[in-house]
N, C-alpha and C positions, 0 to 999 in steps of 0.2 A: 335806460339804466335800470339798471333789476334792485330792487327791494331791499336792503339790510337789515335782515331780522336782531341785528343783535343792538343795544342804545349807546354801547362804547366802543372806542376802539378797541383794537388787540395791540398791546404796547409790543409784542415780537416780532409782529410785521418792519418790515425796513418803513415803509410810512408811518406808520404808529408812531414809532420810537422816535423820529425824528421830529415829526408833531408835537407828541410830550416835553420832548426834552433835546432839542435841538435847534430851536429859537429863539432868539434874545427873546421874548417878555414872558418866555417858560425858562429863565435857564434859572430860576431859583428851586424849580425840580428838581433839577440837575446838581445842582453846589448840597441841597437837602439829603439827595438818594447818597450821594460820593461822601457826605459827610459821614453815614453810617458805615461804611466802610474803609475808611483813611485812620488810618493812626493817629493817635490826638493833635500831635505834633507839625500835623502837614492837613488840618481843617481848614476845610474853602470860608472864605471872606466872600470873595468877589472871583469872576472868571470871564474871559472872552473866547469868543468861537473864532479858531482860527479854519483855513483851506482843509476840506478834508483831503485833498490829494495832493499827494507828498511829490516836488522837484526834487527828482534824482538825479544819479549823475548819469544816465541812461536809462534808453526808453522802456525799460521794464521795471526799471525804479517808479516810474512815471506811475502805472499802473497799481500802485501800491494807494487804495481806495480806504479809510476808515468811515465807521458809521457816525462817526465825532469826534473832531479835534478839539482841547479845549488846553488854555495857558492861564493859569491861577494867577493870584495877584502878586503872589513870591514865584512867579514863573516857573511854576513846578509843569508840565507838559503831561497831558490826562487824552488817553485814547481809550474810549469808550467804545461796545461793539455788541450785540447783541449776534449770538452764533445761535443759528437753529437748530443743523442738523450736524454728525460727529463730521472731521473731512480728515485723509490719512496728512500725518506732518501740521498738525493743527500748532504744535508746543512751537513747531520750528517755524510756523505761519506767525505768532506773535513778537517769537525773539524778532525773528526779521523785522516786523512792523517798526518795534520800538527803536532797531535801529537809527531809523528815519528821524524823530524828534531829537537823537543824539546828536546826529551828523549836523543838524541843519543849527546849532549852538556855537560850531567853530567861526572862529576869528579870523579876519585876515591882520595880516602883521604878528606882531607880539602876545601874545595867547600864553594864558596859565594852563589852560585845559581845562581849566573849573568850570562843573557840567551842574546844570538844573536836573532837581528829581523829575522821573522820567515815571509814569506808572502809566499799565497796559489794565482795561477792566472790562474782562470779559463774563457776558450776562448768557450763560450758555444753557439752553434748551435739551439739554444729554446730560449722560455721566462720563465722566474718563473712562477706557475700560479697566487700568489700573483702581482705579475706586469703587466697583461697582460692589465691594462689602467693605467698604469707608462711611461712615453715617456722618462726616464734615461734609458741612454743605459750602462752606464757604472756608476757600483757600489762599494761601501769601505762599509768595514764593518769592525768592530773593538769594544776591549771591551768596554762601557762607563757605568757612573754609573746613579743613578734615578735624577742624574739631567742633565743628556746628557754630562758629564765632560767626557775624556778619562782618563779611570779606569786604562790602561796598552797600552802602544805606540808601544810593538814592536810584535804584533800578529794580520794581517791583512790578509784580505781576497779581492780579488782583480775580481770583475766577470763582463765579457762583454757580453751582451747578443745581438750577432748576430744579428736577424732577425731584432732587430728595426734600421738597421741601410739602409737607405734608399738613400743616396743622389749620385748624378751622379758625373759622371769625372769633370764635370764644375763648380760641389759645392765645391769641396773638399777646404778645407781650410786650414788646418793646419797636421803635418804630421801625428797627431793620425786619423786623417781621409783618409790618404793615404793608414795605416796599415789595416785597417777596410776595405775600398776597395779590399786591395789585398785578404783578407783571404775570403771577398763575392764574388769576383769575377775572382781571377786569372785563374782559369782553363776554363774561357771563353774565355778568351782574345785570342787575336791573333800577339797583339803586344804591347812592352811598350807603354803605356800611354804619352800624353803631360805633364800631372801634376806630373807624375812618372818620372823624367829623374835625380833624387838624386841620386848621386854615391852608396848609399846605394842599391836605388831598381835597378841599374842598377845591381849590383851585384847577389840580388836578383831573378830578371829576367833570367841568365845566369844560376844560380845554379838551377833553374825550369821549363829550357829547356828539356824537355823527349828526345828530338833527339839527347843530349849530353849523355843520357845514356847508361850504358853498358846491355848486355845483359838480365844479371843478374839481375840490378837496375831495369831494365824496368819488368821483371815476380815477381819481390817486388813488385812494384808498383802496378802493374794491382789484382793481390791478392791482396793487400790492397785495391783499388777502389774496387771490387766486392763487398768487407766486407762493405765499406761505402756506397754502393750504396744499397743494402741488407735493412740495417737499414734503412737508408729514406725512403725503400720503404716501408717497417713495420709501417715507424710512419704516412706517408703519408696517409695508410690503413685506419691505425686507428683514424684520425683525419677525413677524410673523411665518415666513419661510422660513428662515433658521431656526426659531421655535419648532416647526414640523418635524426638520431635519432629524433635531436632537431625540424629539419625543417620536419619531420611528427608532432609531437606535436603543432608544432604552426598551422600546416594545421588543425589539427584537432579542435583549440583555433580558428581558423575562423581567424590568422592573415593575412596581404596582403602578397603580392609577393613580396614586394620592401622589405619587413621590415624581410620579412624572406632572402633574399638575402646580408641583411645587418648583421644580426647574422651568419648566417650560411656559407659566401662564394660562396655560391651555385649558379650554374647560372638558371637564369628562367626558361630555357630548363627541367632541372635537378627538380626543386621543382616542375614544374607542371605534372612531369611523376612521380611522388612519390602518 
C-alpha cells in the first residue's frame, strides 16, 4: 500500500464524501452543511439514510445511483451528490434524478397527490458554462411561472459551484463559508484551522484523519483518490488543449500577449512557444 502524503481526506472523492457525511454517527455533518443552505422554513432536525439506488419501473431506472439519499424528519427527501467533472445533459441528469423521490411517494388506493419537498444538492467541482461571468456561487432553482411567481414550492434544486469560491482562512465569515473552505481545501491542510475550531468541524477533522484509518479504509480511499485524480487530470487536459486552441487563433488575429494571457490562462512562456 503506497504512503499518503496528505493527513486528511479529500471530501470530493466518492469515498471522502461518503465517509464525512454518509454515515449514521456523521450525519450531524450532514443536517449542519444542508442547514446552510435550506431556506429557514425547511431546517433539518433530524434525518435518516435511506437506499441510495432508486427501484424503478425498469431496468435503467434501476441504475439511477445517488451519492446520498437522505428523508428529513418532515419527510422532505434530500439527494446529495458531489459532481467532479462538467458531463453534457447534466441539468437533464438531475431533473431526472429527482424524479425518482417523487414517484416513489404515490399511494395505492385513494391518493390526494400530496407530495413531500423534494430537493436535489449538488456540490459541483466546475462552473456551468452559462455562468462562467456569474460571481453567484451558490444557486436555487425552482419552478416559477411568466411572471417569476413560484408556480410549486416544494421541488428545488440546490447547486454550488466550487471553483468560484475563493477567499482565505481570514475571510471566512459565516459558517457557509467554512463549509466551502473545507470541501476546497481539506486535504491540504495539515491542521484545523483558527476559524474552524466549531465543535462540528472539530468533529469533522477527527473523522478525516487518514491515520485513524483502518487498513481496509485506507486501500477504499486511495482507489477512490486514483479515480479522482484520474478525472482531473482528463479535464485538466482538456481545458488546457482548448486554451492552446484559442491562444493560436488570436496569435494568428495579431492579438497581444497580455490579452491573450487574459483569455486563455496561459503564461507568456507558453503563448510565445506556440
Amino acid at each position: 500500500m503506497s504512503e499518503l502524503l496528505e493527513k486528511y481526506i479529500n471530501p470530493l472523492t466518492d469515498y471522502g464524501f461518503k465517509k464525512l457525511f454518509g454515515t449514521e454517527p456523521n450525519k450531524d455533518l450532514l443536517i449542519d452543511f444542508l442547514n446552510q443552505i435550506l431556506p429557514e422554513e425547511h431546517q433539518i432536525k433530524d434525518l435518516q439514510y435511506s437506499r441510495n439506488e432508486q427501484v424503478g419501473q425498469n431496468e435503467s431506472d434501476r441504475k439511477a445511483i445517488f451519492d446520498l439519499y437522505c428523508i428529513g424528519a418532515a419527510n422532505e427527501r434530500f439527494i446529495v451528490e458531489v459532481q467532479k467533472a462538467k458531463q453534457n445533459y447534466f441539468k437533464d441528469r438531475s431533473i431526472y434524478y429527482a424524479s425518482f423521490p417523487i414517484q416513489e411517494q404515490a399511494k395505492k388506493g385513494d391518493w390526494t397527490y400530496k407530495l413531500d419537498p423534494v430537493y436535489t444538492v449538488g456540490i459541483l467541482d466546475f462552473v456551468f458554462d452559462d455562468h462562467q461571468d456569474d460571481r453567484e456561487l451558490l444557486h436555487y432553482v425552482e419552478l416559477k411561472d411568466q411572471n417569476c411567481k413560484v408556480f410549486y414550492d416544494k421541488l428545488k434544486f440546490i447547486y454550488i459551484e466550487l471553483p468560484k469560491f475563493q477567499k482565505k482562512e481570514e475571510e471566512l465569515e459565516n459558517k457557509f463559508d467554512k463549509w466551502l473552505f473545507v470541501f476546497r481545501h481539506l486535504s491540504r491542510l495539515t491542521d484545523r484551522p483558527a476559524k474552524l475550531q466549531d465543535r462540528i468541524f472539530k468533529k469533522l477533522f477527527q473523522s478525516a484523519e487518514i491515520a485513524r484509518f483502518t487498513q481496509e479504509e485506507r486501500a477504499a480511499y486511495e482507489e477512490s483518490l486514483k479515480y479522482y485524480r484520474d478525472i482531473k487530470n482528463v479535464v485538466d487536459t482538456s481545458k488546457e488543449e482548448r486554451s492552446i486552441e484559442i491562444a493560436r487563433a488570436m496569435k494568428r488575429n495579431g492579438e497581444s500577449v497580455e490579452k491573450i494571457k487574459q483569455y486563455t490562462n496561459l503564461s507568456e512562456e507558453q503563448i510565445r512557444e506556440l
